[in-house]
C-alpha positions as CSV (number, residue, x, y, z in Angstrom):
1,X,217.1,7.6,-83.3
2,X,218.1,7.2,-87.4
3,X,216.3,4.9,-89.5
4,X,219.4,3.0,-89.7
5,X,219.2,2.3,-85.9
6,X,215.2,2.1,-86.0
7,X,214.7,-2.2,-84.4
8,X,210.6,-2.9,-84.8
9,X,210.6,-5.9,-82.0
10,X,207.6,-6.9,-81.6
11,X,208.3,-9.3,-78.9
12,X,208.7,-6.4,-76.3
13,X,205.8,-6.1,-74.2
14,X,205.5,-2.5,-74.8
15,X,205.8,-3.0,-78.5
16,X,202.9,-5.6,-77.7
17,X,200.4,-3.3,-76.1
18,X,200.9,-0.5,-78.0
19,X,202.6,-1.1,-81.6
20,X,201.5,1.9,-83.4
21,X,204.0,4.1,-81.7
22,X,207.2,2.1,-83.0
23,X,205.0,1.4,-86.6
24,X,204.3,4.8,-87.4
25,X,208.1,6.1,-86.7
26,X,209.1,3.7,-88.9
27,X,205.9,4.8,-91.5
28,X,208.0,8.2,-91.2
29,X,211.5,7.4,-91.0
30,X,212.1,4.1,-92.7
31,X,208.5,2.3,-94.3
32,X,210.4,-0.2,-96.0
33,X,212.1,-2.0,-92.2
34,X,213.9,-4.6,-92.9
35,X,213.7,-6.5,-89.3
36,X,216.5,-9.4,-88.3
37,X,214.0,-10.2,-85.8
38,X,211.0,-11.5,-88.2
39,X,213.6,-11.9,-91.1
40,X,211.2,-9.9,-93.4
41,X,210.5,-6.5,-94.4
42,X,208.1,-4.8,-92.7
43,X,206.1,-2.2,-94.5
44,X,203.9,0.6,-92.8
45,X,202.6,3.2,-95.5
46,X,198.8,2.9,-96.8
47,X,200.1,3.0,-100.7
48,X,202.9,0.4,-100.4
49,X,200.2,-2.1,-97.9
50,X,197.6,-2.3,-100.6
51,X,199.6,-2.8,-103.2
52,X,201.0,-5.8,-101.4
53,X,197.6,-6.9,-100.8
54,X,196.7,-6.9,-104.2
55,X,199.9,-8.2,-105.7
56,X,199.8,-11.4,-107.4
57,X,203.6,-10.6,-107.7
58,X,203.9,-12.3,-104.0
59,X,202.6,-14.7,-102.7
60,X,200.0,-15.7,-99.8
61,X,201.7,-19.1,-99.8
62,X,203.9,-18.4,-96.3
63,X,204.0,-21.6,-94.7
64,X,205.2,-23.9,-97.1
65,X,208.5,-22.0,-97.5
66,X,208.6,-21.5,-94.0
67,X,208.2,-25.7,-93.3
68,X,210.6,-26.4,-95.8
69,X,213.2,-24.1,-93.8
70,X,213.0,-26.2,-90.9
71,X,215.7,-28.9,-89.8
72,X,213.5,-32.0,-90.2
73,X,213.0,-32.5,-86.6
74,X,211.0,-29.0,-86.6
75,X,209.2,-30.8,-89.6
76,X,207.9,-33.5,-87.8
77,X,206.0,-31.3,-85.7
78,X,205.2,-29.0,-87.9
79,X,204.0,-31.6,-90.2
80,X,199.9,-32.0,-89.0
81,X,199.6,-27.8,-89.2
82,X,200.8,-27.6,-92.6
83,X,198.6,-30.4,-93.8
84,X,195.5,-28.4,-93.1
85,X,196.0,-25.2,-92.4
86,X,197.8,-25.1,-96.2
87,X,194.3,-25.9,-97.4
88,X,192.5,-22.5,-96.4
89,X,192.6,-19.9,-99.1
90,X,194.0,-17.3,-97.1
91,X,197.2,-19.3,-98.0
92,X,196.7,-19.9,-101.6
93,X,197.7,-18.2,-105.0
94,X,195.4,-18.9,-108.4
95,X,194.7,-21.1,-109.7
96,X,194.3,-23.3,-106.2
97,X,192.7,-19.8,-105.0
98,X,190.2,-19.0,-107.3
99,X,189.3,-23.5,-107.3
100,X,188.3,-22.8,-103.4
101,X,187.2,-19.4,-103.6
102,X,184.6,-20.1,-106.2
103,X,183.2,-22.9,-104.2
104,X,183.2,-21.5,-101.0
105,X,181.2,-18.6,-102.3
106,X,178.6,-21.1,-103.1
107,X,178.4,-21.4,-99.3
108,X,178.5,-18.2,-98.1
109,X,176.0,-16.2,-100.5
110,X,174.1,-13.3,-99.7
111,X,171.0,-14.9,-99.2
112,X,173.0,-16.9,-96.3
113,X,174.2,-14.1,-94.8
114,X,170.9,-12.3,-94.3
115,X,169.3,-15.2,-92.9
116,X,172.0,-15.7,-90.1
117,X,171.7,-12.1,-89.7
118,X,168.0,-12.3,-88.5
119,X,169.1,-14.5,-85.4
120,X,171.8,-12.3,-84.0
121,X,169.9,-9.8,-82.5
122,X,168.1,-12.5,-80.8
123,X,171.9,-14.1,-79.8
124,X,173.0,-10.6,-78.1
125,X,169.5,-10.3,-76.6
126,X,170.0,-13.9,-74.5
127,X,173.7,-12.9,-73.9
128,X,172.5,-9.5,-72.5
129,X,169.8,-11.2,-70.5
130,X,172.4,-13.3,-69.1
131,X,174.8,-10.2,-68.1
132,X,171.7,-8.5,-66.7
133,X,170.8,-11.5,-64.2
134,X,174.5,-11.1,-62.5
135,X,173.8,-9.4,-59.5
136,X,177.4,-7.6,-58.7
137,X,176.8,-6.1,-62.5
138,X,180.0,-7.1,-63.3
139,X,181.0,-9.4,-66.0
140,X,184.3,-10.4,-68.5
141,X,182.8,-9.0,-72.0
142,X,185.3,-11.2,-74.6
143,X,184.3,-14.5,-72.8
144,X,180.4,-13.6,-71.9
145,X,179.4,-11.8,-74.9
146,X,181.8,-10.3,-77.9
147,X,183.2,-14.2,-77.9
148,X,180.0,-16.7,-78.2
149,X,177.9,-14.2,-80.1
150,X,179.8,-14.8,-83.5
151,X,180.8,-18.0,-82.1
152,X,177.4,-19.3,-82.1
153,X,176.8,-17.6,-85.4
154,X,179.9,-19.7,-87.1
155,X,178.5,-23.2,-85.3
156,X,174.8,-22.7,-86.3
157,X,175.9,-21.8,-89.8
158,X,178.3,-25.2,-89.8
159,X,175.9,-27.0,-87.9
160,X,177.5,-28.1,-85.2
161,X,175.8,-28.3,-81.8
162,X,176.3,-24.6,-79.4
163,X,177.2,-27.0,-76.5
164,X,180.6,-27.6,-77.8
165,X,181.5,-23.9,-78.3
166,X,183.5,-24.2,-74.8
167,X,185.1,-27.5,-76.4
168,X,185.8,-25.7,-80.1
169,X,187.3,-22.2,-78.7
170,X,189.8,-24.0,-76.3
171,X,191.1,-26.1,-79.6
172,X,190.6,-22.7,-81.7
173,X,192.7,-20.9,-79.0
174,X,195.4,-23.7,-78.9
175,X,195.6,-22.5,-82.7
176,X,196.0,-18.7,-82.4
177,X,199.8,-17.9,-81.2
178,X,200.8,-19.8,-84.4
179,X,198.5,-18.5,-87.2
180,X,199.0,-15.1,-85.2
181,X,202.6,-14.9,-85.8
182,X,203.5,-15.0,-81.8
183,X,207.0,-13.7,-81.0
184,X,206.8,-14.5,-77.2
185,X,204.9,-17.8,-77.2
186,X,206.5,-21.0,-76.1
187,X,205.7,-24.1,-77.6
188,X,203.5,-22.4,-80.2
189,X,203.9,-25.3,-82.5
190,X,203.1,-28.2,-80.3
191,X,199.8,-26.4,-78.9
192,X,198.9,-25.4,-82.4
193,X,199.1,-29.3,-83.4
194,X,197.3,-30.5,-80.8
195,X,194.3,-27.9,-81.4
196,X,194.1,-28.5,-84.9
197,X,194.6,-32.9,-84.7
198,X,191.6,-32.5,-82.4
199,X,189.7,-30.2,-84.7
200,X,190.7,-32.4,-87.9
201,X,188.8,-35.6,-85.4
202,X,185.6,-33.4,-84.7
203,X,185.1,-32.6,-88.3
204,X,186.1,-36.4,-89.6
205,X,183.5,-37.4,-86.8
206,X,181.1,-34.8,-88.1
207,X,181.5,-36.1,-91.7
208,X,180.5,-39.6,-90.9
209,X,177.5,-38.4,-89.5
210,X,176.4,-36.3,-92.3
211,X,176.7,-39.7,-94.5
212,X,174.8,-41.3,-92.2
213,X,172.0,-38.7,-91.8
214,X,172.1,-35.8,-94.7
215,X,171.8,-32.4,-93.4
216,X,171.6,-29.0,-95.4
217,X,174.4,-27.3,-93.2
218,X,177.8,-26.4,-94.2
219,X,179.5,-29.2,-93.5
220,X,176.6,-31.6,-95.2
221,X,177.4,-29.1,-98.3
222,X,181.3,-29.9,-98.0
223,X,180.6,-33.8,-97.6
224,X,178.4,-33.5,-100.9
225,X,181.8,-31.5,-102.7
226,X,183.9,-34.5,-101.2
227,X,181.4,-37.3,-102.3
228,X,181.8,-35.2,-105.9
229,X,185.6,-35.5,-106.1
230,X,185.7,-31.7,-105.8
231,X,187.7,-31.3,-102.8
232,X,190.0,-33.8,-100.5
233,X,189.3,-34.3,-97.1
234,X,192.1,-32.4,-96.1
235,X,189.9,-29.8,-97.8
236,X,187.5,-30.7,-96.1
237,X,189.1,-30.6,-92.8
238,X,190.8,-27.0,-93.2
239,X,187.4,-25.4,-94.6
240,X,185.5,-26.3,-91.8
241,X,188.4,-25.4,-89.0
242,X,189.0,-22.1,-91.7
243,X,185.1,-21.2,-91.1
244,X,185.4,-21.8,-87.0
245,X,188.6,-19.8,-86.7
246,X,188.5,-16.7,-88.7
247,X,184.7,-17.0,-88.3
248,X,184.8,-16.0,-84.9
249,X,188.1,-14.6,-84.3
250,X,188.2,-11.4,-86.4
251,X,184.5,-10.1,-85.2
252,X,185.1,-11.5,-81.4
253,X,188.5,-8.5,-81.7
254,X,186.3,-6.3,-84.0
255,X,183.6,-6.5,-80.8
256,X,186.3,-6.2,-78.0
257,X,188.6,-3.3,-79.7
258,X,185.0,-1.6,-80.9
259,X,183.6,-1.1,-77.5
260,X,186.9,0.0,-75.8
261,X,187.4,2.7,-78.3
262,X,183.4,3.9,-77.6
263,X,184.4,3.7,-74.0
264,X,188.1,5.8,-74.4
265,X,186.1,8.2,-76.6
266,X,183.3,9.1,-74.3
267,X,182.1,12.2,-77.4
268,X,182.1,8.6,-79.7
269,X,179.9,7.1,-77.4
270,X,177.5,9.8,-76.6
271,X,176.9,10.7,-80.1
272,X,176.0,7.1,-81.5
273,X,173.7,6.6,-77.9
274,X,171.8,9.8,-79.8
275,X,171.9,8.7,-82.9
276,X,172.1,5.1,-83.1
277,X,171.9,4.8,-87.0
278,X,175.9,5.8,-86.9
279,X,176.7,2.5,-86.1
280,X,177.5,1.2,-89.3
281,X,179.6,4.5,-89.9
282,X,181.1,3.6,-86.4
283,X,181.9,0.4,-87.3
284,X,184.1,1.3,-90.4
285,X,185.7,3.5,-88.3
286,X,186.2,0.6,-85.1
287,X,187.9,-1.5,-88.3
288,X,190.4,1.3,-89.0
289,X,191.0,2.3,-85.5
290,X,192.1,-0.2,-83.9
291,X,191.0,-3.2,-85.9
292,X,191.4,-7.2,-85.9
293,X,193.8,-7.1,-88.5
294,X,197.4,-6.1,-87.0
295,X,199.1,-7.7,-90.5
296,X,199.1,-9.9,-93.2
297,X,202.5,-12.0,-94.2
298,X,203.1,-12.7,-97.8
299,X,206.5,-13.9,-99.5
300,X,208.0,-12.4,-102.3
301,X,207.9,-14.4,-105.6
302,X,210.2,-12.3,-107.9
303,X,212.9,-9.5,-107.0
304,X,211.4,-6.3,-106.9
305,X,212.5,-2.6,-105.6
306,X,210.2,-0.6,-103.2
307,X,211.2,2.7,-101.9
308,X,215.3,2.3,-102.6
309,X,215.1,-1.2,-101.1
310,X,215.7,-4.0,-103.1
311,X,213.4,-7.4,-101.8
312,X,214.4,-10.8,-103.1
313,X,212.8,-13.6,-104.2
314,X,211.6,-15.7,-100.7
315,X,211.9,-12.6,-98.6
316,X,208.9,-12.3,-96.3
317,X,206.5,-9.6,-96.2
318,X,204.7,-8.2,-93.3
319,X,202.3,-5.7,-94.4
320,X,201.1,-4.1,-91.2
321,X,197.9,-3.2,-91.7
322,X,196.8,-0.8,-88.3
323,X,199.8,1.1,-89.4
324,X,198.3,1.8,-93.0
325,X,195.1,2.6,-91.8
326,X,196.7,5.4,-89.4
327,X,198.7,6.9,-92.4
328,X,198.3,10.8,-92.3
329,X,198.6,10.6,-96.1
330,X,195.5,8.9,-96.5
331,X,193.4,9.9,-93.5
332,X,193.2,13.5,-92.0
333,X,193.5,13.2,-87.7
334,X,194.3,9.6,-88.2
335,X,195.1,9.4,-84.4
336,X,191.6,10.3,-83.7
337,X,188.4,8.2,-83.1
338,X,185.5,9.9,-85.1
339,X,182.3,7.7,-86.2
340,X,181.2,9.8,-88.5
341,X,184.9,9.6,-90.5
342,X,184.4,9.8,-94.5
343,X,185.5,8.6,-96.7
344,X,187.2,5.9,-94.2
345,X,188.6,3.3,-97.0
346,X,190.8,1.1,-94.4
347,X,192.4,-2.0,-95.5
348,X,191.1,-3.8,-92.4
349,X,189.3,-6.4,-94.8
350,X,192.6,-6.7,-97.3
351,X,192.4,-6.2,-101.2
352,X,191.9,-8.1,-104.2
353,X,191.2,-11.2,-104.4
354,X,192.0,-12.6,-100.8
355,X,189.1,-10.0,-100.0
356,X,187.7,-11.3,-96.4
357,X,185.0,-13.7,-97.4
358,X,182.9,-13.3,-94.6
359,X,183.4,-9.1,-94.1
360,X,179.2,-8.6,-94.5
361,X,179.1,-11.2,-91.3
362,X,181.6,-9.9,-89.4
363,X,179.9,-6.2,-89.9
364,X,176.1,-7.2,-88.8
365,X,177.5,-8.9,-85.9
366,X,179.5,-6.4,-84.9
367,X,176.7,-3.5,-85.7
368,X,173.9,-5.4,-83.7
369,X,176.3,-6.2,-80.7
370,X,177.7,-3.1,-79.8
371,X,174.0,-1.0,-80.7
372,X,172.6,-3.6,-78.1
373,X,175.3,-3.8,-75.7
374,X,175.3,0.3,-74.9
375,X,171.2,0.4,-75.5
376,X,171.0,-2.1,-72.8
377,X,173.5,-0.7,-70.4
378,X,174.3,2.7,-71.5
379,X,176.4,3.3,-68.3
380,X,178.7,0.3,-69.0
381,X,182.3,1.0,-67.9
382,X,185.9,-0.8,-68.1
383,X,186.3,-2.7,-64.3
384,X,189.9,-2.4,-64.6
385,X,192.7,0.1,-67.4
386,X,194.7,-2.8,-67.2
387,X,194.0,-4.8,-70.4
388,X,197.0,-7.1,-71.7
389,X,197.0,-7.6,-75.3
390,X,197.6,-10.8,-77.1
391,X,200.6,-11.7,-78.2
392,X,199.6,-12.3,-81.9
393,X,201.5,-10.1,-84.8
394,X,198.9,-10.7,-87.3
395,X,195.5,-10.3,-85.3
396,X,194.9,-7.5,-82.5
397,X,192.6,-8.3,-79.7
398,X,192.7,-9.1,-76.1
399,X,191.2,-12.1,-74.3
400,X,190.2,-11.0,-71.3
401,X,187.9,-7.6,-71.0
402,X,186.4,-7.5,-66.9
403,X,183.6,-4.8,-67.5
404,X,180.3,-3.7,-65.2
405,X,176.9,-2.7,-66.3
406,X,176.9,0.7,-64.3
């Protein structure tokens, strides 16, 4: 097959469960893809990815082109996602960038993050315990442990109670096949507004209460930035849905896709049971391998060339991110799974300044969860080969992971 007859579809379900064989032909053949099917360019090659990623030459702005694209009756539904979710930095250029960025870090400061960190052992521990009860041995690991671990992490640090965690992933999940760029969803945008308007009630109802009784949580901390003028409720609203979503999400995938590769690598596996202090190694390489990051979409702002290929102002980029960490120019053996791989400088975290605020989080959770996990049941085992992948362009995970102890 030519480059010029190279199709990346990534609503075929083969493409779906396993994209990097398509991705890194076209990382050979044609890096630079323009597809009729995304109507974008997607771009495969380490070199060409970060750049993108650090390019204030495009723009992280996607969605407000894309709603403005839309026959109005596609705007009326679209209307309550692009309120909020164009609030989260992960969508903004500077100055609106660095405005949010520089008072979320106020929020998520190192001395935060080592204080949460102190309570996840004890989180996997009761999870663990739970798994250990179950008398077949046999338990679904996204749902029973690699999900409510960070999960309970993200609504301790807001402040919300743990007993709506069932209650928060169902809207958070309602939300995914549209922020993940699904191909073979239906009625992606009507779910995705319905998870988001109940989200946007929880947080207003959350608000109220923090007036009424002042806490020193997260969202008592974005009440006080309201109360200040400093940000709008809408603000407000996308923050706190911004902190649930990717709070979880990416380390709940980074957890799922970490222990499956341990599992398919049994040398991996056996080497960090001997020496567990390779975990944070292990964990670099878990982010490269196969990591929660499939792509990030950003939209060209001026006309630029890139590899012979000429990309026009409002194209869309799709800068596919699993693909640049398996480029053979930048990483020897790409295709294998080695924990003790250095240097490993994957893009899994992005570049520049839309660097993944809460990477340290995401990295302790995942380190103390899988260490426990295998220390606690170092026999554990896939119950079944037969994993589907979601259908989500941007994030890679699955949702369902059937596993036993032994």
């Amino acid at each position: 097959m030519s480059s010029q007859t190279l199709v990346f579809d990534p609503r075929d379900p083969g493409v779906i469960q396993r994209p990097l064989a398509i991705l890194s032909q076209l990382q050979r053949e044609d890096p630079v893809h323009w597809s009729p099917l995304l109507k974008g360019w997607v771009i495969t090659r380490y070199d060409d990815v970060k750049a993108i990623q650090g390019n204030r030459g495009v723009s992280a702005n996607r969605l407000t082109p894309f709603f403005e694209s839309q026959p109005s009756g596609e705007q009326a539904r679209l209307a309550d996602l692009i309120r909020y979710l164009n609030t989260w930095i992960a969508f903004k250029d500077p100055p609106d960038h660095t405005r949010l960025r520089t008072l979320l870090n106020k929020v998520v400061t190192p001395k935060v993050m080592r204080t949460l960190e102190t309570g996840i052992g004890e989180l996997a521990d009761g999870l663990l315990d739970r798994i250990a009860a179950r008398s077949d041995g046999r338990f679904e690991c996204i749902s029973e442990f690699a999900n409510p671990l960070p999960a309970s992490v993200i609504m301790d640090l807001l402040g919300v109670p743990r007993s709506d965690m069932d209650v928060l992933r169902d809207w958070s999940m309602q939300l995914q096949p549209f922020l993940g760029n699904a191909t073979a969803s239906a009625d992606k945008y009507e779910t995705g507004r319905a998870g988001i308007l109940a989200m946007a009630d929880y947080f207003q109802r959350a608000a109220a209460e923090r007036r009424a009784r002042p806490r020193a949580d997260v969202i008592g901390h974005f009440v006080g930035l309201m109360e200040a003028g400093e940000i709008s409720e809408d603000e407000f609203i996308g923050s706190c849905i911004l902190f649930l979503f990717a709070g979880h999400e990416t380390t709940t995938n980074l957890i799922g896709n970490g222990i499956r590769a341990l599992l398919a690598n049994p040398d991996q596996k056996a080497a960090l049971l001997d020496e567990p202090q390779l975990i944070a190694s292990a964990v670099e390489e878990m982010l490269r391998f196969e990591g929660p990051t499939g792509a990030i979409v950003r939209v060209v702002k001026a006309p630029f060339e890139l590899r012979g290929k000429r990309l026009e102002a409002g194209d869309r980029l799709f800068a596919m991110v699993n693909a640049a960490n398996h480029d053979p120019a930048h990483f020897r053996e790409p295709q294998r799974f080695d924990i003790r791989r250095s240097p490993n400088r994957h893009l899994t975290f992005n570049h520049g300044i839309h660097f993944c605020l809460g990477a340290p989080l995401a990295r302790a959770e995942a380190r103390i969860a899988i260490n426990r996990l295998f220390a606690r049941f170092p026999d554990v085992a896939m119950a079944t080969e037969d994993i589907e992948y979601m259908d989500t362009l941007t994030m890679r995970g699955v949702r369902d992971m059937p596993m036993v102890t032994a």
